[in-house]
C-alpha positions as CSV (number, residue, x, y, z in Angstrom):
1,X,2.7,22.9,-13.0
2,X,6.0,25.1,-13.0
3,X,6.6,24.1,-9.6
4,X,6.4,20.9,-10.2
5,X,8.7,21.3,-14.0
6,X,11.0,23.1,-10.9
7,X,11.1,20.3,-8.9
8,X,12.0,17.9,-11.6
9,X,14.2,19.7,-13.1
10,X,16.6,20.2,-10.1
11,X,16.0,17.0,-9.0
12,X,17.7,16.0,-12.5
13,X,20.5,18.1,-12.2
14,X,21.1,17.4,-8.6
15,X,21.5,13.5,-9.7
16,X,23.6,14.8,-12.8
17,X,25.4,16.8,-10.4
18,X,26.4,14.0,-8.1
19,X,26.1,10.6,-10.9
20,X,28.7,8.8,-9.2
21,X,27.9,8.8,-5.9
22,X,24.3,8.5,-6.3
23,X,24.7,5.4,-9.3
24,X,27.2,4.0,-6.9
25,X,26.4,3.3,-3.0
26,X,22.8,4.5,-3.1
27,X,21.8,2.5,-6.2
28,X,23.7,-0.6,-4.9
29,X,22.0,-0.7,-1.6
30,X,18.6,-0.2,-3.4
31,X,19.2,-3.0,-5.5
32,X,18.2,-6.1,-3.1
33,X,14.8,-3.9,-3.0
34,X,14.4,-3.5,-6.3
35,X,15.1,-7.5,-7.5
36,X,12.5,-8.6,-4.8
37,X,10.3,-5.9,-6.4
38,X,10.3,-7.1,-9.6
39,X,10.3,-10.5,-8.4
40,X,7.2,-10.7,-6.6
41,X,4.6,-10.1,-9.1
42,X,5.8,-13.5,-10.8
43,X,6.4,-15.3,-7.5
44,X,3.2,-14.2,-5.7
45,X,1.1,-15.6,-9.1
46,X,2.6,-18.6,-8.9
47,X,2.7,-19.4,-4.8
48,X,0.2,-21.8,-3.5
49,X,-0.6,-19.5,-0.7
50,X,-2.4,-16.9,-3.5
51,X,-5.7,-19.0,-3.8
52,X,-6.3,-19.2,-0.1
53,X,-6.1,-15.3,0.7
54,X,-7.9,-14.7,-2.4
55,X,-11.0,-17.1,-1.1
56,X,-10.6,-16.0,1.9
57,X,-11.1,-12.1,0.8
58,X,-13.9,-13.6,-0.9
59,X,-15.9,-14.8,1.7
60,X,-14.9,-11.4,3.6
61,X,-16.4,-9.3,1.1
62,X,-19.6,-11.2,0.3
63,X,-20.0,-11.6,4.1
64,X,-20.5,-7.7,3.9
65,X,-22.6,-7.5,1.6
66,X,-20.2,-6.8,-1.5
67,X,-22.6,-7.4,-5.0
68,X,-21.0,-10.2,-6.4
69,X,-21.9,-9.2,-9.5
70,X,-20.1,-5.8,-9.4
71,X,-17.0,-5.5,-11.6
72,X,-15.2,-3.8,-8.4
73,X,-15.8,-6.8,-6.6
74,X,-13.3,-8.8,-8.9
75,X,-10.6,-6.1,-9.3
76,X,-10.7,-5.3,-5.3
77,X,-10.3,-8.5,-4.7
78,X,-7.8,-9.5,-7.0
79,X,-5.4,-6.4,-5.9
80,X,-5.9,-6.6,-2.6
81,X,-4.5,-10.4,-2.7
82,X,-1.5,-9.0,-4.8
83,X,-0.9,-6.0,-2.6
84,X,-1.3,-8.4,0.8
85,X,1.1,-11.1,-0.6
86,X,3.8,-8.2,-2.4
87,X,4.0,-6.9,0.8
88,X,5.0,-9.6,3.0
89,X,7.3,-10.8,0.3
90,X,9.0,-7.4,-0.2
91,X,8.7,-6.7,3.7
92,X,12.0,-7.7,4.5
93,X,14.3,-5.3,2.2
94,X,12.1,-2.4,2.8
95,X,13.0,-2.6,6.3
96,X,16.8,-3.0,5.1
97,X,17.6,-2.9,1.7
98,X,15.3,0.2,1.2
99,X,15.6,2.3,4.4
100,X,19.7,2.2,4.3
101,X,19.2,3.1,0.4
102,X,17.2,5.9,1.2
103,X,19.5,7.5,4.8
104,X,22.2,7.7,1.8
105,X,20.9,9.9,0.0
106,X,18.9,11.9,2.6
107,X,22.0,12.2,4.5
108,X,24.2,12.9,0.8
109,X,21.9,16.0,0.1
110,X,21.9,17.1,3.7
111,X,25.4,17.9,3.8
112,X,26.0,17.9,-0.1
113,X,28.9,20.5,0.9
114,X,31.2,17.6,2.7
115,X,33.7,15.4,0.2
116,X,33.2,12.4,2.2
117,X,30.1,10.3,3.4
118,X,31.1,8.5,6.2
119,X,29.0,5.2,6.7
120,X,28.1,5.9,10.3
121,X,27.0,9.4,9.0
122,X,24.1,8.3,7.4
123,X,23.2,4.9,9.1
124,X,22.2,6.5,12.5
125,X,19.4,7.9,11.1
126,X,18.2,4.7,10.2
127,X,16.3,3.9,12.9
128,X,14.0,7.1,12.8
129,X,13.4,5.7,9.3
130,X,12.6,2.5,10.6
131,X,10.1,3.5,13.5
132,X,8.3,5.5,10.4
133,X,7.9,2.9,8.1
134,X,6.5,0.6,10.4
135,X,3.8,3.4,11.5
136,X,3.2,3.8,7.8
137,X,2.8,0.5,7.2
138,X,-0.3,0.9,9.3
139,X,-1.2,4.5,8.0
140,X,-1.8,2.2,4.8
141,X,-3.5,-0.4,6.3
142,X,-6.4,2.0,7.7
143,X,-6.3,3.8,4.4
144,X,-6.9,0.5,2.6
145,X,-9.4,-0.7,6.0
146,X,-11.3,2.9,5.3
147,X,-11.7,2.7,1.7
148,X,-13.3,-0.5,1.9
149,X,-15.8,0.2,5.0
150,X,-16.9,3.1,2.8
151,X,-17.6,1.3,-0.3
152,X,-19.2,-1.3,1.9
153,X,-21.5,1.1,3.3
154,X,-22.3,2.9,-0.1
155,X,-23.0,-0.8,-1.4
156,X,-25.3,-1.5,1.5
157,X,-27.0,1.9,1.2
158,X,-27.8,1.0,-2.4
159,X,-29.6,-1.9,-1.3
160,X,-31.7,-0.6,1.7
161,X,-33.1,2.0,-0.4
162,X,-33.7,-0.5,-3.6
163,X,-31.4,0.8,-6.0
164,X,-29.6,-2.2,-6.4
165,X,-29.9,-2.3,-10.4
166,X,-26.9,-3.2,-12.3
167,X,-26.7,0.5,-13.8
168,X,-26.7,1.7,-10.2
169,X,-24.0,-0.8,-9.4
170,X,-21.4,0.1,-12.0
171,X,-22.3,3.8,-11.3
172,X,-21.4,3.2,-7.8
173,X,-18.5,0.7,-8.7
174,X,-16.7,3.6,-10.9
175,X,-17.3,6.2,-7.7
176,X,-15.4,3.4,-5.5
177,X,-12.6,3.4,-7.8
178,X,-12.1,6.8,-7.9
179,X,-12.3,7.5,-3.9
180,X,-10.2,4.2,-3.2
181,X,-7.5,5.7,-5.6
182,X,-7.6,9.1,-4.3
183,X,-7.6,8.0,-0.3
184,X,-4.8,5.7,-1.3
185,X,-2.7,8.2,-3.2
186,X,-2.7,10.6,-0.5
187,X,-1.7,7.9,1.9
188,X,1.3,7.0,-0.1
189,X,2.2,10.6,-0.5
190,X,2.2,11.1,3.1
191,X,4.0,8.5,3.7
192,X,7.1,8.7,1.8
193,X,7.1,12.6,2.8
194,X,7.2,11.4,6.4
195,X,10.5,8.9,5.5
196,X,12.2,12.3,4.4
197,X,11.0,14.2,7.3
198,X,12.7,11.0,9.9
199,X,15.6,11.7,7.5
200,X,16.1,14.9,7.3
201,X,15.2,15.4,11.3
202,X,16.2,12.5,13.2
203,X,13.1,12.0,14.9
204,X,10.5,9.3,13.9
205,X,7.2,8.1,14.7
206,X,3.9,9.4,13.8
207,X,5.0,12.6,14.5
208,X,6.4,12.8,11.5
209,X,3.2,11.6,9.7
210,X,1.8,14.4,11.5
211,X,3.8,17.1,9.8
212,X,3.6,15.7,6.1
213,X,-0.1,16.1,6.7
214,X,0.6,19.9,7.6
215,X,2.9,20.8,5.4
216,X,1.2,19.1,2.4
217,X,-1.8,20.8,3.1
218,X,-2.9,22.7,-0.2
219,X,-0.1,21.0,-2.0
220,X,-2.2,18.1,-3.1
221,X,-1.8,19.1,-6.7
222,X,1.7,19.3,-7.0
223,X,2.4,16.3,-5.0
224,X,0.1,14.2,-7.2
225,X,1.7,15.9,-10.7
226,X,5.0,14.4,-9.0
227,X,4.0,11.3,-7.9
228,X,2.3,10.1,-11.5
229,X,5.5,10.5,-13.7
230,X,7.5,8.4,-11.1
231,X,4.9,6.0,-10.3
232,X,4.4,5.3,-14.6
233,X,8.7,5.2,-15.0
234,X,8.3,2.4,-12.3
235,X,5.2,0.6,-13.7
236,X,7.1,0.9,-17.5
237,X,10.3,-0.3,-15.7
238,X,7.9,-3.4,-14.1
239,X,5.9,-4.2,-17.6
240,X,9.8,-4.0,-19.5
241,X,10.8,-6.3,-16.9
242,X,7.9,-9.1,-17.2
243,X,8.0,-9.0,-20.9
244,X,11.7,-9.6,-21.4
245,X,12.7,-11.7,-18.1
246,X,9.6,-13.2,-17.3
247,X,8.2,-13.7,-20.8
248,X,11.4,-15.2,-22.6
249,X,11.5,-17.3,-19.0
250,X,7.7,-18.7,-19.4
251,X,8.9,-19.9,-23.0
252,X,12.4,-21.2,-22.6
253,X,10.9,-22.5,-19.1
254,X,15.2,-22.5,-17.8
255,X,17.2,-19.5,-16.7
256,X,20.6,-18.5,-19.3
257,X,23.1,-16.0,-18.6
258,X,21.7,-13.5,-20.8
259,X,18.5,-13.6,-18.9
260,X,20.1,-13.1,-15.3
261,X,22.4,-10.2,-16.9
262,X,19.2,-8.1,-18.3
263,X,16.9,-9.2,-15.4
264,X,20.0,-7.1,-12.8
265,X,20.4,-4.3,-15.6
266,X,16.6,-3.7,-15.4
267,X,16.6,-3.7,-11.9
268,X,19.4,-1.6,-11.4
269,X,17.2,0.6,-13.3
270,X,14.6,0.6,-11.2
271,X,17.0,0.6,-8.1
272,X,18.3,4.0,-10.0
273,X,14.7,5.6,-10.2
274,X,14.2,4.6,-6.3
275,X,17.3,7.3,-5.8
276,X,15.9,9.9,-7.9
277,X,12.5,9.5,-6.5
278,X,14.2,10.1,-3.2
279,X,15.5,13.4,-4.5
280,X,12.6,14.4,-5.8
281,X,10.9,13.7,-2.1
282,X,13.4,16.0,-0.6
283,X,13.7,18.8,-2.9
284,X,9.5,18.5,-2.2
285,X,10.0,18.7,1.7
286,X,12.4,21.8,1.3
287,X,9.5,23.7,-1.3
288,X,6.7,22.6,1.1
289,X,8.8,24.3,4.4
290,X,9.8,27.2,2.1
291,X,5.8,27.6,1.4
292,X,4.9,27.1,4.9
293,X,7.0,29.5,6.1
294,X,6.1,32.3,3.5
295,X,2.5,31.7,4.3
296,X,3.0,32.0,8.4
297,X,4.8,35.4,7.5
298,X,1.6,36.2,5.6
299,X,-0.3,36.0,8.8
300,X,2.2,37.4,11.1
301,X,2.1,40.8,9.0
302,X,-1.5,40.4,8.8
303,X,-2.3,40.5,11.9
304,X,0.1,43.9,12.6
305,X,-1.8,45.4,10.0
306,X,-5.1,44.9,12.1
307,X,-3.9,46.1,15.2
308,X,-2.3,48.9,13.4
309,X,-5.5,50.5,12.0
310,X,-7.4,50.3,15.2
311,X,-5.2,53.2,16.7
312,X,-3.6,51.0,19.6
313,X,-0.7,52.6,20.9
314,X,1.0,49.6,21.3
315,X,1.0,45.9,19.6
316,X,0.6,42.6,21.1
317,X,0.8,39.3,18.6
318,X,0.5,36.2,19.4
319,X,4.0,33.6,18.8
320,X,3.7,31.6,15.5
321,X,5.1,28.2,16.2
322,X,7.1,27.0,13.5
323,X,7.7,23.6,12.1
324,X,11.2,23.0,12.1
């Protein structure tokens, strides 16, 4: 937990540090991102397109063998529709809006010491940033594809051995919940440490994937404790949006001025906490290499020591390859 009050805490005063820059450009070229964000839970509900991937997951999941009458049958189903249709709607400003928003800042902190950010600075390492989004666009899909197979085959289980009551069902139902959320957290973790990595190294791909998965190994915990805050600033910024654009919109059923002008000032908000989050991402990248290094010295002296105490008159240790 200090680490992680650390972390925030000079990720704050790195964005108070720099307000301008990073309420200016970086917010700005978030914002597309962030209207389309807010946008698409109320556009998605509404689209005629909703009801026929919802059947259609239907039929998927009781093809499988899915208990109808099982409570995570209704909520998979139902968020799995939202996330599918929120994705392909939002699709097109992450790729843009989101990755040019997020080169800004990764380039801004990498050479915080230079006055001025030139524009062609920071937009070459937008395609690294592309090439990893697009692999983690799948990294989610088979997190999503192996969270279900395993409830499937819990479900099934279940039934083969005749434990299909409906305690065992809701017992089993609340275990699904709890492994789909934690395979899916990691996933997203991973995944927005990899866009820092392409950032901050130039290179990206799975390869970068590859090295969040190293370097947040045994950093699980503190990743999560800074994930949660961010992810509940953006769900309060989502839930303020619906209730005071969406709501007054759904009664007055016509769009005023006032309504356009808070609907931007809330998104600008959330546009805001998109830069921050960034920060928070990189200050996290440069802890996790700072840990991974101490810990390879750890073993490097280690093994010394051992070759020291068995009288050899003369040491031979093995090269420790370093993530960059």
């Amino acid at each position: 937990m200090a680490k992680t009050y650390t972390i925030i805490r000079t990720s704050i005063f790195t964005f108070l540090q720099n307000f301008q820059h990073f309420t200016s450009t970086p917010s700005l070229l978030a914002f597309p991102f962030a209207v389309s964000t807010l946008l698409s839970q109320s556009l998605i509900s509404s689209s005629n397109i909703f009801p026929l991937i919802h059947a259609r997951l239907t039929s998927l999941f009781l093809a499988s063998g899915f208990p109808p009458s099982s409570e995570l049958f209704a909520i998979l189903n139902l968020k799995l529709t939202q996330t599918i249709l929120g994705f392909l709607f939002v699709l097109p400003f992450t790729l843009s809006s989101l990755l040019i928003s997020k080169a800004s800042i990764i380039r801004a902190l990498h050479n915080k010491q230079e006055k001025n950010h030139k524009f062609s600075s920071w937009i070459a390492i937008f395609n690294p940033l592309l090439v990893t989004q697009l692999c983690n666009s799948l990294v989610i899909l088979s997190a999503n594809a192996t969270s279900f197979c395993i409830i499937v085959i819990s479900f099934n289980v279940l039934d083969v051995l005749g434990l299909s009551s409906p305690k065992s069902i809701l017992l089993l139902s609340a275990i699904g919940v709890v492994i789909y959320s934690i395979i899916l957290a990691n996933a997203y973790i991973i995944c927005n440490l990899s866009l820092i990595i392409s950032g901050t190294e130039k290179h990206g791909g799975f390869i970068s994937i590859l090295k969040a998965c190293v370097l947040i190994r045994g950093r699980n915990g503190t990743a999560l404790s800074l994930a949660v805050p961010i992810n509940l600033a953006f769900a309060a910024i989502e839930a303020l949006f619906q209730y005071r654009v969406v709501r007054a919109y759904n009664r007055a059923m016509a769009i005023d001025s006032s309504m356009v002008l808070e609907g931007m000032f809330i998104a600008y908000l959330y546009a805001i906490l998109i830069v921050l989050d960034t920060i928070v991402g990189c200050l996290f990248l440069k802890s996790c290499k700072s840990d991974y290094q101490i810990d390879q010295d750890e073993i490097y002296s280690h093994q010394i020591e051992i070759q020291e105490r068995d009288g050899k008159s003369f040491a031979k240790v093995k090269a420790l390859e370093y993530l960059p």
